[in-house]
PDB file of N, CA, C and O in Angstrom, chain B, residues numbered from 101:
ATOM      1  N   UNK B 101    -103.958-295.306  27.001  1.00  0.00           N
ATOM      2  CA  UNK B 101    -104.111-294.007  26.427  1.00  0.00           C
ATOM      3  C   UNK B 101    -102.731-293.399  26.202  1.00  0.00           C
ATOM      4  O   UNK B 101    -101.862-293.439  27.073  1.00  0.00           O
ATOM      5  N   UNK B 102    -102.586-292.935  25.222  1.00  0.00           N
ATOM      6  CA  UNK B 102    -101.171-292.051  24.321  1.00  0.00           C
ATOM      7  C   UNK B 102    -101.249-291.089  25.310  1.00  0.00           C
ATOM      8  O   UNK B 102    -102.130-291.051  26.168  1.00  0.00           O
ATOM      9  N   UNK B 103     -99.932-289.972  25.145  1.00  0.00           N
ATOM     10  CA  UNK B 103     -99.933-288.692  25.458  1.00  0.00           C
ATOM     11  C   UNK B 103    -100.515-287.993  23.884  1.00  0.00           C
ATOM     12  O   UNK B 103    -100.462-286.765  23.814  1.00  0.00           O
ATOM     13  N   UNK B 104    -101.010-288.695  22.762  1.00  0.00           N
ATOM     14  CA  UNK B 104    -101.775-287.647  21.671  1.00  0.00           C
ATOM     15  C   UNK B 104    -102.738-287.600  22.182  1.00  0.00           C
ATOM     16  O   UNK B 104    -103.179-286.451  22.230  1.00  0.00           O
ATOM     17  N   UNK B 105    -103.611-288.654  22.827  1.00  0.00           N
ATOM     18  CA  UNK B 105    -105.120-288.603  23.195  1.00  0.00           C
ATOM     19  C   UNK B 105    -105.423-287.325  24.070  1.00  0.00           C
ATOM     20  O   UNK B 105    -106.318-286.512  23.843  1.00  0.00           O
ATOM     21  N   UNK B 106    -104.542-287.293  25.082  1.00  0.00           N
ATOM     22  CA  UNK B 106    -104.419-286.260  25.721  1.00  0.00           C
ATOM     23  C   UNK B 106    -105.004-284.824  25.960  1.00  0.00           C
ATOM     24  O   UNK B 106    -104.392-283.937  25.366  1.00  0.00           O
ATOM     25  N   UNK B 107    -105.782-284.539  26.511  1.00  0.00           N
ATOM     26  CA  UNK B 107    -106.201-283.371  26.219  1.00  0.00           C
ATOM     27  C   UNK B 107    -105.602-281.755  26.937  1.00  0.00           C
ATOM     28  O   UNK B 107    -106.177-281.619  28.017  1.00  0.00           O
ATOM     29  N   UNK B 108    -104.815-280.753  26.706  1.00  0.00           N
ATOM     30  CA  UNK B 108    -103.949-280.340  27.698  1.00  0.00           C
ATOM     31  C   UNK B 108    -105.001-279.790  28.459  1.00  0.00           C
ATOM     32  O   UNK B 108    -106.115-279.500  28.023  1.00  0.00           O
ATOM     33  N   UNK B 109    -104.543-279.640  29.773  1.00  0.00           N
ATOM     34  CA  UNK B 109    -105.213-279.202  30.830  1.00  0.00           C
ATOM     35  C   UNK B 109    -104.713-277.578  31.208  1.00  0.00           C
ATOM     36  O   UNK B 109    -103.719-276.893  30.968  1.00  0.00           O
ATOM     37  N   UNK B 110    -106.053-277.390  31.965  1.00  0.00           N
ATOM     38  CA  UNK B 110    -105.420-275.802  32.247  1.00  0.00           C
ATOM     39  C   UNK B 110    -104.469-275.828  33.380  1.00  0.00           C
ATOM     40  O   UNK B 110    -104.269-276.728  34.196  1.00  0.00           O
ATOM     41  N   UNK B 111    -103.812-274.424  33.246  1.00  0.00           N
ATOM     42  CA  UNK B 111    -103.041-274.288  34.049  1.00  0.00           C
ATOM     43  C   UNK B 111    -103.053-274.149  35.841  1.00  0.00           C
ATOM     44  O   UNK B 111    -103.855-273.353  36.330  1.00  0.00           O
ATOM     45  N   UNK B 112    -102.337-274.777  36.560  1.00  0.00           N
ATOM     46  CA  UNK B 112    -103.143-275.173  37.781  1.00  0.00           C
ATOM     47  C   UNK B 112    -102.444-273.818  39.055  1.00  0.00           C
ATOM     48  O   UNK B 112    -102.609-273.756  40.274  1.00  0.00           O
ATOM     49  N   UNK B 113    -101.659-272.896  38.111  1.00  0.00           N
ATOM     50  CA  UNK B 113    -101.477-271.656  38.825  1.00  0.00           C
ATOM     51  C   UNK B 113    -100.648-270.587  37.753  1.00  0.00           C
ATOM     52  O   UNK B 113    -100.445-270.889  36.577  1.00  0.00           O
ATOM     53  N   UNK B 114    -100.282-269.505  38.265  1.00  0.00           N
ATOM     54  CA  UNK B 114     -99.963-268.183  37.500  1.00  0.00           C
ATOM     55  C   UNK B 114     -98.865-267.601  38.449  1.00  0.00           C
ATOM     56  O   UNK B 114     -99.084-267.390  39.641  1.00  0.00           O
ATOM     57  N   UNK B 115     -97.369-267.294  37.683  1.00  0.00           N
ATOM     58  CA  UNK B 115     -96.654-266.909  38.598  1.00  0.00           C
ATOM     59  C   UNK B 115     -96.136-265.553  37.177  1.00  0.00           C
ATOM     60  O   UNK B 115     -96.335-265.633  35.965  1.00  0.00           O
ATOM     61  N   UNK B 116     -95.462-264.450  37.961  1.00  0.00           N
ATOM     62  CA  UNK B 116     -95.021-263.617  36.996  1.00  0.00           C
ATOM     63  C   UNK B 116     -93.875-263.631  37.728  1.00  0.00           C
ATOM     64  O   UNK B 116     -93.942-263.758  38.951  1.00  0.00           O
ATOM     65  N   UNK B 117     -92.308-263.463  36.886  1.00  0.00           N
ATOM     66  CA  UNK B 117     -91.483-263.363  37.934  1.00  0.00           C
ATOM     67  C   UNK B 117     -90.826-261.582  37.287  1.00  0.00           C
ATOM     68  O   UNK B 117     -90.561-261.359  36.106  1.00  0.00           O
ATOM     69  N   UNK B 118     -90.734-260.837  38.117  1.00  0.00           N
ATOM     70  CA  UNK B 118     -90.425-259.301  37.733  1.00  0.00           C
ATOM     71  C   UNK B 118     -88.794-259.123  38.397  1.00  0.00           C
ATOM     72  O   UNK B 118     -88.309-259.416  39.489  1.00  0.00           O
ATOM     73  N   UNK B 119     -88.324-258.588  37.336  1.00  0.00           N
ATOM     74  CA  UNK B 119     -86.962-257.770  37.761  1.00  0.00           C
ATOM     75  C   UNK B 119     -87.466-256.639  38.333  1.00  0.00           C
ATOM     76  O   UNK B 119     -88.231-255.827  37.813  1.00  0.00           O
ATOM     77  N   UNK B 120     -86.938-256.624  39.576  1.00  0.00           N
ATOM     78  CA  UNK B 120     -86.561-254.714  40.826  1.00  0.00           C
ATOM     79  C   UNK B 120     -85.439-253.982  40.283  1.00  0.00           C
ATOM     80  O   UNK B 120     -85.575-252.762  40.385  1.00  0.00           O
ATOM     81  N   UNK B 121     -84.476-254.335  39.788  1.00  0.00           N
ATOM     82  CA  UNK B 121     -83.483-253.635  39.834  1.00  0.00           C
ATOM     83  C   UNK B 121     -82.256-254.207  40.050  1.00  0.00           C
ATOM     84  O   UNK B 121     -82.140-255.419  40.235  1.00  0.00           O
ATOM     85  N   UNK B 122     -81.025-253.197  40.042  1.00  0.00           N
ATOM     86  CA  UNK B 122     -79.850-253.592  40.481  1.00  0.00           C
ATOM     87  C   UNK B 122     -79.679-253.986  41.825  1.00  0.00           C
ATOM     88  O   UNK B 122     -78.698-254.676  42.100  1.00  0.00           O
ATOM     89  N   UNK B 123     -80.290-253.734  42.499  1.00  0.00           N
ATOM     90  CA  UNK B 123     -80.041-253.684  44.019  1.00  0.00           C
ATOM     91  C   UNK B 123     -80.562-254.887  44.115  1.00  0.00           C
ATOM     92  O   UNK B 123     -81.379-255.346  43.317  1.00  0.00           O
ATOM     93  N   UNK B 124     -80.129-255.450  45.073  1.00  0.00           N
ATOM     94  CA  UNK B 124     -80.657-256.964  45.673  1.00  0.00           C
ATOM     95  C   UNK B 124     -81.797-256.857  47.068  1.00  0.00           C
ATOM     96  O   UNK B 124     -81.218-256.734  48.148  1.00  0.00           O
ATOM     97  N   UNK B 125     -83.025-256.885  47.117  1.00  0.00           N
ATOM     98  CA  UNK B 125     -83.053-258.590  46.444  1.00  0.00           C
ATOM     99  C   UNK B 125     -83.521-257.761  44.589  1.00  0.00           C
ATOM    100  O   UNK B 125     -84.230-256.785  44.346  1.00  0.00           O
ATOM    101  N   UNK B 126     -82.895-258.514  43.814  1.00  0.00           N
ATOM    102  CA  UNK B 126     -83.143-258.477  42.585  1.00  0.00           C
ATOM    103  C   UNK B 126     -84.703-258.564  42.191  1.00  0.00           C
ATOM    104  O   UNK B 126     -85.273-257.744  41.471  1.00  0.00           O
ATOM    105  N   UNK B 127     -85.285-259.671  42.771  1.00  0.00           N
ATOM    106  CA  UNK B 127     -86.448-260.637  41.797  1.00  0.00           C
ATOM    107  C   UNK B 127     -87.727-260.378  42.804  1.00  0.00           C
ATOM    108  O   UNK B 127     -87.474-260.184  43.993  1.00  0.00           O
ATOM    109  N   UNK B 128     -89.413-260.370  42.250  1.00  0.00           N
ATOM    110  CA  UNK B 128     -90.435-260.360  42.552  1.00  0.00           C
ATOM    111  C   UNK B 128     -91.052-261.558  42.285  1.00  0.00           C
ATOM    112  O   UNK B 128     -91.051-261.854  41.090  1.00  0.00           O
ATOM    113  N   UNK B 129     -91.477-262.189  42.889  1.00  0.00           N
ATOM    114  CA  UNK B 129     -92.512-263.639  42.323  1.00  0.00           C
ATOM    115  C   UNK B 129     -93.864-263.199  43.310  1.00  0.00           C
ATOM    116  O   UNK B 129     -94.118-262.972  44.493  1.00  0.00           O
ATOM    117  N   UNK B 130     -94.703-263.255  41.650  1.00  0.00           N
ATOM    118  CA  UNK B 130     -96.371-262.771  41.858  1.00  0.00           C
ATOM    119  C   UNK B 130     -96.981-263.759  41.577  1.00  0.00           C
ATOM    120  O   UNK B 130     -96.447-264.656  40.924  1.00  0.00           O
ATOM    121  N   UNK B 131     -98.175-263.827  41.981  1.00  0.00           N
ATOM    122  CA  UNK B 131     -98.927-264.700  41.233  1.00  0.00           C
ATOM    123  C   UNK B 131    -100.501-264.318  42.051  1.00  0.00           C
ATOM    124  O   UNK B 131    -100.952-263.918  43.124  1.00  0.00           O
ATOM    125  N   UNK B 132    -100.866-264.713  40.849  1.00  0.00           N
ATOM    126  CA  UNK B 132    -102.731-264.228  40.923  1.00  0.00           C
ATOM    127  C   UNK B 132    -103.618-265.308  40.608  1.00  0.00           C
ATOM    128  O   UNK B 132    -104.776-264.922  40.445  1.00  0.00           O
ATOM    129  N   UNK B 133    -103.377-266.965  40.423  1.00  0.00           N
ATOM    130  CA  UNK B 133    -104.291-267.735  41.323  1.00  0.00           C
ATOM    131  C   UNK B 133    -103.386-268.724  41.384  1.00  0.00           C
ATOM    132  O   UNK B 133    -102.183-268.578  41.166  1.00  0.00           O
ATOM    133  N   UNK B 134    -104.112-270.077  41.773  1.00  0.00           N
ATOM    134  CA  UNK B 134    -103.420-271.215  41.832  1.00  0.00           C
ATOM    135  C   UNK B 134    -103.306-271.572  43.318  1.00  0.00           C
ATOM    136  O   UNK B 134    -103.336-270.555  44.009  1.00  0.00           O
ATOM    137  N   UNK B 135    -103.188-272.670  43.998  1.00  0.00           N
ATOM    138  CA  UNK B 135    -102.895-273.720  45.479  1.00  0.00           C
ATOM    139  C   UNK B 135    -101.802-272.763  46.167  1.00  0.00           C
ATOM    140  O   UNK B 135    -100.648-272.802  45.739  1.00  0.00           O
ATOM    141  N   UNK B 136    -101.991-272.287  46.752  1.00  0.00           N
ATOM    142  CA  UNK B 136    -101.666-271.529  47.619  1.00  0.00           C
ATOM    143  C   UNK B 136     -99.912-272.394  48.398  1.00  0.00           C
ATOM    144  O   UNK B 136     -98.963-271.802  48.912  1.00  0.00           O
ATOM    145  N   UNK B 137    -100.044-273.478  48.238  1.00  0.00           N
ATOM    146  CA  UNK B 137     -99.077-274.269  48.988  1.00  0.00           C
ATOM    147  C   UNK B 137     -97.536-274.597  47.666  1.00  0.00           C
ATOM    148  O   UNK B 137     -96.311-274.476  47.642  1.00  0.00           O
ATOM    149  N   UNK B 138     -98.996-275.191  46.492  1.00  0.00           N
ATOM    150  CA  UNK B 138     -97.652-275.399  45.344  1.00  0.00           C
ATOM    151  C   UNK B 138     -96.935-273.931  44.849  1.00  0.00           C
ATOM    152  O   UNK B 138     -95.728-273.817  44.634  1.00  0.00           O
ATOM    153  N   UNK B 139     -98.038-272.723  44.702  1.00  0.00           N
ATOM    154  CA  UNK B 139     -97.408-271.603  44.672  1.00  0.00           C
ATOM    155  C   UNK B 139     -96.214-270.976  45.447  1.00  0.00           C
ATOM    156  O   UNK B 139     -95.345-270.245  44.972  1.00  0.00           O
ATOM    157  N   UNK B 140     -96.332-271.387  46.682  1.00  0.00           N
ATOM    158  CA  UNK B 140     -95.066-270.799  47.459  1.00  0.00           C
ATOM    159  C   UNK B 140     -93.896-271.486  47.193  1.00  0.00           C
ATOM    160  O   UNK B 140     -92.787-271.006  46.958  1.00  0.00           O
ATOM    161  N   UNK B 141     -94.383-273.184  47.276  1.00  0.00           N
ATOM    162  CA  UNK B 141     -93.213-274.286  47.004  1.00  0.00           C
ATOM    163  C   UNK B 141     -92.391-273.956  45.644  1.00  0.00           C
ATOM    164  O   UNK B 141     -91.208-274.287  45.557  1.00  0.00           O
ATOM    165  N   UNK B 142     -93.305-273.048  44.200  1.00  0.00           N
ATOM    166  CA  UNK B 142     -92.518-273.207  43.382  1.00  0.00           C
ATOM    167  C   UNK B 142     -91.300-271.450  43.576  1.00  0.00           C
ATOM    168  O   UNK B 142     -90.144-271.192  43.241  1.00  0.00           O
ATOM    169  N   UNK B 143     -92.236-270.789  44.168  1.00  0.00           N
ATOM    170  CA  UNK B 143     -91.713-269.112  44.748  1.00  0.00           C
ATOM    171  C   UNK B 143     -90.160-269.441  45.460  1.00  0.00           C
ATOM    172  O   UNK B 143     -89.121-268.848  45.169  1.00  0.00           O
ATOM    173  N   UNK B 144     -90.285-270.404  46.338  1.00  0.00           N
ATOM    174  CA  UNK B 144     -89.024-271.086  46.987  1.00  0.00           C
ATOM    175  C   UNK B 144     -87.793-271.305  45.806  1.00  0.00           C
ATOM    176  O   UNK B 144     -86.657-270.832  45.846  1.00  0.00           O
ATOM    177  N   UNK B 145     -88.353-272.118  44.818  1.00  0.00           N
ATOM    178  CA  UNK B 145     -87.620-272.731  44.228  1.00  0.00           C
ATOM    179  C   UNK B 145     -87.065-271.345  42.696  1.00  0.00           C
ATOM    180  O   UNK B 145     -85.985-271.152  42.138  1.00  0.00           O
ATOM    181  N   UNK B 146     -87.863-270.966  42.605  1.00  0.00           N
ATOM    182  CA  UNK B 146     -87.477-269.751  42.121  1.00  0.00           C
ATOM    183  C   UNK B 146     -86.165-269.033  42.539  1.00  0.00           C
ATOM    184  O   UNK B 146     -85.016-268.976  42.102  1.00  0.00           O
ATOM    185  N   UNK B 147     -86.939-268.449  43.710  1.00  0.00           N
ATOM    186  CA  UNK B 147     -85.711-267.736  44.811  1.00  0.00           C
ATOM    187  C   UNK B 147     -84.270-268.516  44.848  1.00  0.00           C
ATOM    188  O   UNK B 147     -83.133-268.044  44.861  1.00  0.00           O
ATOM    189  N   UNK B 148     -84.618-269.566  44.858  1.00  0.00           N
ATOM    190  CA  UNK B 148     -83.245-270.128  45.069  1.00  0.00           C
ATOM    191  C   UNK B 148     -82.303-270.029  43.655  1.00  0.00           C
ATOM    192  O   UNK B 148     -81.083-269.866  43.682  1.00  0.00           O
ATOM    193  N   UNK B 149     -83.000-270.141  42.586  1.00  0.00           N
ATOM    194  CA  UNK B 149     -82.256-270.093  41.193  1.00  0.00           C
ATOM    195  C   UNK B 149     -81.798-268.910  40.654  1.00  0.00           C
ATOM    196  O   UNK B 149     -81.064-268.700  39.688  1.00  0.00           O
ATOM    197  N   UNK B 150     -82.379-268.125  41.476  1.00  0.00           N
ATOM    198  CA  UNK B 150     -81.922-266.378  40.761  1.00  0.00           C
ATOM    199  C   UNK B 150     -81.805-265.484  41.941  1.00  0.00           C
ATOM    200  O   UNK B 150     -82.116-264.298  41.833  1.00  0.00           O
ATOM    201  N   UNK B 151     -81.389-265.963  43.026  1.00  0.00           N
ATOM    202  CA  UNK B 151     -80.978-265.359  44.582  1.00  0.00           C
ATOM    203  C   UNK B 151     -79.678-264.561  44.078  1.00  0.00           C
ATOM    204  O   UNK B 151     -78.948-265.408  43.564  1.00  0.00           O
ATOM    205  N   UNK B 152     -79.177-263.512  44.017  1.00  0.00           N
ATOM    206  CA  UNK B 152     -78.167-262.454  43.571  1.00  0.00           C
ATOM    207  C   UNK B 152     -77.639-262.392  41.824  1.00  0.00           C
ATOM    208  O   UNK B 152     -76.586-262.031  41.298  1.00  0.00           O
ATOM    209  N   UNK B 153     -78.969-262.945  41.267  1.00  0.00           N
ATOM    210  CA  UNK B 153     -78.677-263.156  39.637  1.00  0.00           C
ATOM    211  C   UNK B 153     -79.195-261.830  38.832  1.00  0.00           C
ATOM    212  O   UNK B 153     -80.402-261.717  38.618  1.00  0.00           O
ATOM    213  N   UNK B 154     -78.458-261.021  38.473  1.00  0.00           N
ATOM    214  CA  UNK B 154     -79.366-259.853  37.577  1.00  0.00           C
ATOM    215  C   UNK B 154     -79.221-260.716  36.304  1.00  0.00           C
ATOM    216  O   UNK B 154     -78.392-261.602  36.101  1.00  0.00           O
ATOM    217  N   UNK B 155     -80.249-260.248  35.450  1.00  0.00           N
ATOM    218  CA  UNK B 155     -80.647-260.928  34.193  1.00  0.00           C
ATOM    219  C   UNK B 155     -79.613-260.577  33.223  1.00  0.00           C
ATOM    220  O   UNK B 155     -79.894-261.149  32.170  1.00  0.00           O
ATOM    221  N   UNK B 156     -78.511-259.872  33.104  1.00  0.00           N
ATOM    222  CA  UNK B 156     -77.582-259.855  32.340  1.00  0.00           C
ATOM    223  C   UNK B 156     -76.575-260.796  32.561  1.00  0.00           C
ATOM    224  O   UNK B 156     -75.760-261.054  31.676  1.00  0.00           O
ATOM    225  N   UNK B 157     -76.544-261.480  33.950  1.00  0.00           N
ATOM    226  CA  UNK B 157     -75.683-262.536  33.942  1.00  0.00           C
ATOM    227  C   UNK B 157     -75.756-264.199  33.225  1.00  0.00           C
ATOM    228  O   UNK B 157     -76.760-264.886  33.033  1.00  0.00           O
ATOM    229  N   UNK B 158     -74.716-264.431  33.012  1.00  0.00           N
ATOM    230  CA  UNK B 158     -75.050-265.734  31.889  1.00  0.00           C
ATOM    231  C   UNK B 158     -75.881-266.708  32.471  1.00  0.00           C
ATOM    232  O   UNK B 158     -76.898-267.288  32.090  1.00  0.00           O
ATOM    233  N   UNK B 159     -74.952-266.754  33.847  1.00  0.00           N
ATOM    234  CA  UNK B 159     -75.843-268.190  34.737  1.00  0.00           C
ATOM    235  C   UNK B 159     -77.480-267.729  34.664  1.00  0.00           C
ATOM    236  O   UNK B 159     -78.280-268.649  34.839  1.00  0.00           O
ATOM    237  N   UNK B 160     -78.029-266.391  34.421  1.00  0.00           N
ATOM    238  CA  UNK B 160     -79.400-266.422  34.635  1.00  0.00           C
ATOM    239  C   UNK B 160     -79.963-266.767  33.732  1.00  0.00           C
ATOM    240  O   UNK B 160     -81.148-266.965  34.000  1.00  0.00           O
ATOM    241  N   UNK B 161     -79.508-267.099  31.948  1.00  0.00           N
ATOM    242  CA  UNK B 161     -80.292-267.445  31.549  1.00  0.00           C
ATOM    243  C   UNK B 161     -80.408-268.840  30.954  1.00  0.00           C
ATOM    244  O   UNK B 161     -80.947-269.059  29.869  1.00  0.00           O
ATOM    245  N   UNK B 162     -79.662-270.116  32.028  1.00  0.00           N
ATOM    246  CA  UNK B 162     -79.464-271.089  32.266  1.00  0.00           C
ATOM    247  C   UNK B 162     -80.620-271.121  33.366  1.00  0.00           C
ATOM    248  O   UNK B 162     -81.572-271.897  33.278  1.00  0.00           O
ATOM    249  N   UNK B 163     -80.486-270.378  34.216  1.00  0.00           N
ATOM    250  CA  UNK B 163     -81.679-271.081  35.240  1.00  0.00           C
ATOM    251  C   UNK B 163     -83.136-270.231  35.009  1.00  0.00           C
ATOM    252  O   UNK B 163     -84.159-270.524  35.627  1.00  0.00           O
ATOM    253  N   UNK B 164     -83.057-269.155  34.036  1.00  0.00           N
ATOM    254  CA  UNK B 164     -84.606-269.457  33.687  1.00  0.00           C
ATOM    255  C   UNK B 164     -84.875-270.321  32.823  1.00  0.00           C
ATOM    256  O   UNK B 164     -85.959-270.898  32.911  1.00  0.00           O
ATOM    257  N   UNK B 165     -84.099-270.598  31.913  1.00  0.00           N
ATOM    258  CA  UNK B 165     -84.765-272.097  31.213  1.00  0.00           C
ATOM    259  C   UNK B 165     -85.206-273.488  32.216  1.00  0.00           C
ATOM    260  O   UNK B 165     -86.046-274.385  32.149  1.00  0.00           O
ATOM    261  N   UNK B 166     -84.415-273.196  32.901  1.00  0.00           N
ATOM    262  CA  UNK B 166     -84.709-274.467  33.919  1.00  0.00           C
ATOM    263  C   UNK B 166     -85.848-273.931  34.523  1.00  0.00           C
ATOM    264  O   UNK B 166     -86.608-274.900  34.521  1.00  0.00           O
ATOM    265  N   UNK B 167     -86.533-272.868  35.112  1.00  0.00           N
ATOM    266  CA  UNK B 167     -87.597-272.301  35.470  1.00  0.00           C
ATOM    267  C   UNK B 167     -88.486-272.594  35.224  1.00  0.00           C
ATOM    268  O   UNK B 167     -89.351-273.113  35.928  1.00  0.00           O
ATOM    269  N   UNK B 168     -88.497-272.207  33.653  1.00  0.00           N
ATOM    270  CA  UNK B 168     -89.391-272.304  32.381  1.00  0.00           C
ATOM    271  C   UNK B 168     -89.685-273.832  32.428  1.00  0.00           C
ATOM    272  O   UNK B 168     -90.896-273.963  32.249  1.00  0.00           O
ATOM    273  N   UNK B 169     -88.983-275.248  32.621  1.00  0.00           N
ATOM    274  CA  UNK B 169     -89.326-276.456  32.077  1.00  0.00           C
ATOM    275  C   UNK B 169     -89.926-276.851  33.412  1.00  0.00           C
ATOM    276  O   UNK B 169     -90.850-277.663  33.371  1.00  0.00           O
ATOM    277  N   UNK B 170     -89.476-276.324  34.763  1.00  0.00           N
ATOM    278  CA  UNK B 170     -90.123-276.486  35.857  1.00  0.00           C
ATOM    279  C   UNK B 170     -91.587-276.416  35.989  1.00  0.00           C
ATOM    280  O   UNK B 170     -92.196-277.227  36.687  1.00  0.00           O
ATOM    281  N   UNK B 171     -92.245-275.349  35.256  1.00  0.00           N
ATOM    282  CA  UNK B 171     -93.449-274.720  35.371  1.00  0.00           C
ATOM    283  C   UNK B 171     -93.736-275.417  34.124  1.00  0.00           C
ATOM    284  O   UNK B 171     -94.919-275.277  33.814  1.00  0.00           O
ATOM    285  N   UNK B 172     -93.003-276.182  33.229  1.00  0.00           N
ATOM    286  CA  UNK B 172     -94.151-276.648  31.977  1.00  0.00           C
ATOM    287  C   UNK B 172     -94.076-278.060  32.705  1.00  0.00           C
ATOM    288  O   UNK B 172     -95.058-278.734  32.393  1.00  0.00           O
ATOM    289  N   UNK B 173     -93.268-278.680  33.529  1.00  0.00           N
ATOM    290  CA  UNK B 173     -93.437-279.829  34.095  1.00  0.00           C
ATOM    291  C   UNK B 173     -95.169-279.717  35.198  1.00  0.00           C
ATOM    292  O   UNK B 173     -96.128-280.488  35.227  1.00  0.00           O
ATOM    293  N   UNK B 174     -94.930-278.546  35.874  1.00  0.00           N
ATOM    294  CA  UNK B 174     -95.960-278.670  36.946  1.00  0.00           C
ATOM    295  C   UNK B 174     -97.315-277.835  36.359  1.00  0.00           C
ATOM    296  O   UNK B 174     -98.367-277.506  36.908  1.00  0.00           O
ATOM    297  N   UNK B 175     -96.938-277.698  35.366  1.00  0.00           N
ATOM    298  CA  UNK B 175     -98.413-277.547  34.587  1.00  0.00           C
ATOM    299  C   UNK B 175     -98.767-275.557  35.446  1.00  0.00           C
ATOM    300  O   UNK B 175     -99.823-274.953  35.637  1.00  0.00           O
ATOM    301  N   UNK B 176     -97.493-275.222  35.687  1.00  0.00           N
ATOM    302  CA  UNK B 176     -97.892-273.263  36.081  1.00  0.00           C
ATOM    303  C   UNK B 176     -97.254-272.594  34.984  1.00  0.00           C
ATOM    304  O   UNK B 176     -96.156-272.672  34.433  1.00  0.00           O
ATOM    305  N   UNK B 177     -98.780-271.592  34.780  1.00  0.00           N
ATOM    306  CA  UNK B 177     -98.241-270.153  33.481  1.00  0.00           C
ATOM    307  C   UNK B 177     -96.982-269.596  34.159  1.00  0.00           C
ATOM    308  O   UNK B 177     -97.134-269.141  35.293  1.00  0.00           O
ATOM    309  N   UNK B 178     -96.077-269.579  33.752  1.00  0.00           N
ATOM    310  CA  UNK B 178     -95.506-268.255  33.882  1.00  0.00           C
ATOM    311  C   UNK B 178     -95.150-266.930  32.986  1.00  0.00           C
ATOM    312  O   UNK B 178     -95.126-266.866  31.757  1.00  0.00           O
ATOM    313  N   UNK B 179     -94.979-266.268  33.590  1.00  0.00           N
ATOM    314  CA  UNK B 179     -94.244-264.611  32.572  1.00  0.00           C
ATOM    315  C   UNK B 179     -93.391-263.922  33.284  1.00  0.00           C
ATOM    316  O   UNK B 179     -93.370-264.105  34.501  1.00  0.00           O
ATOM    317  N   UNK B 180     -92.665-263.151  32.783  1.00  0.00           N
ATOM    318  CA  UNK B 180     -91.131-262.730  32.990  1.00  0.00           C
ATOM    319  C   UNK B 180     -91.161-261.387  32.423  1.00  0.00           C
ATOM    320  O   UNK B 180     -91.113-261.075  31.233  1.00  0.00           O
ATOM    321  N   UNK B 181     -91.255-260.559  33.559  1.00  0.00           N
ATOM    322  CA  UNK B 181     -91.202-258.943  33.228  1.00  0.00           C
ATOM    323  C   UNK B 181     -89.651-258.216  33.290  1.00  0.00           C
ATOM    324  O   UNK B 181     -89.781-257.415  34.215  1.00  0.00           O
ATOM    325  N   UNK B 182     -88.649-258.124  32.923  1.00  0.00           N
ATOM    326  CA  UNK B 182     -87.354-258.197  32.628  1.00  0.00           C
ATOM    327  C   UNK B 182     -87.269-256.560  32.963  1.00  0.00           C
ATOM    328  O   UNK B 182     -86.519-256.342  33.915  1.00  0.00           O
ATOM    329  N   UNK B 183     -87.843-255.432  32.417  1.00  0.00           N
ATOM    330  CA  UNK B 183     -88.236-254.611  32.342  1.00  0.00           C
ATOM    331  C   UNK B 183     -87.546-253.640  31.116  1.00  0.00           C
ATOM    332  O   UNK B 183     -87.100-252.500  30.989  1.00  0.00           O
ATOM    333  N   UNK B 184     -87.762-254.871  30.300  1.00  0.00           N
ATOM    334  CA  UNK B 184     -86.796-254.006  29.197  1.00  0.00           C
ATOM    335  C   UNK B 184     -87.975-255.378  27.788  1.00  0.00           C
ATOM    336  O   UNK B 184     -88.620-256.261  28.354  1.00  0.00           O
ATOM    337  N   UNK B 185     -88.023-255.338  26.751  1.00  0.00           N
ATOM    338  CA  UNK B 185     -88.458-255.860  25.933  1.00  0.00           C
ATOM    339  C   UNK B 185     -87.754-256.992  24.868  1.00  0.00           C
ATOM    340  O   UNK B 185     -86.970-256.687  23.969  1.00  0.00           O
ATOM    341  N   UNK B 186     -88.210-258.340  25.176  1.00  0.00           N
ATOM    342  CA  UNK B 186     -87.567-258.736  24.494  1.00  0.00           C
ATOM    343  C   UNK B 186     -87.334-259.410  23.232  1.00  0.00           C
ATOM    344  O   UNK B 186     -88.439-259.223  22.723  1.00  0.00           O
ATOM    345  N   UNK B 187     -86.748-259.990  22.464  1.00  0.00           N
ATOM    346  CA  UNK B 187     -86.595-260.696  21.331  1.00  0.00           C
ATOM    347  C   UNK B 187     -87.445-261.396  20.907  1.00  0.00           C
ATOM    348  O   UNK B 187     -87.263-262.026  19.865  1.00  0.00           O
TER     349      UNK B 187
END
């Protein structure tokens, strides 16, 4: 079987990641369903990529792309509340 045959599957959790502010800790990671275990494991891995990163810094938007391919690798929605609107 191809990856065309393929049928995509749903998503096997939901994470939102929200900007707080200037103040550190910077970042919120939510999420409203999904395995309770891979959810934290990916919350970890989050944290670690944007641990003192405000979203105006360059390195941050190097490691949300990496975020982003993380969660299309492990098959989790995510969304990104920045708190400003974007492009």
């Amino acid at each position: 079987m191809t990856d065309t045959n393929l049928e995509p599957q749903p998503p096997v959790g939901n994470v939102m990641v929200v900007y707080l502010g200037p103040v550190a800790p910077h970042w919120d990671v939510r999420s409203t369903f999904g395995d309770r275990m891979l959810v934290q494991s990916f919350r970890d891995r989050i944290n670690a990529r944007l641990m003192l990163l405000p979203p105006h810094d360059p390195q941050f938007r190097r490691n949300r792309e990496r975020i982003n391919r993380d969660a299309e690798r492990e098959n989790v929605q995510i969304s990104w509340d920045l708190g400003y609107d974007e492009e």
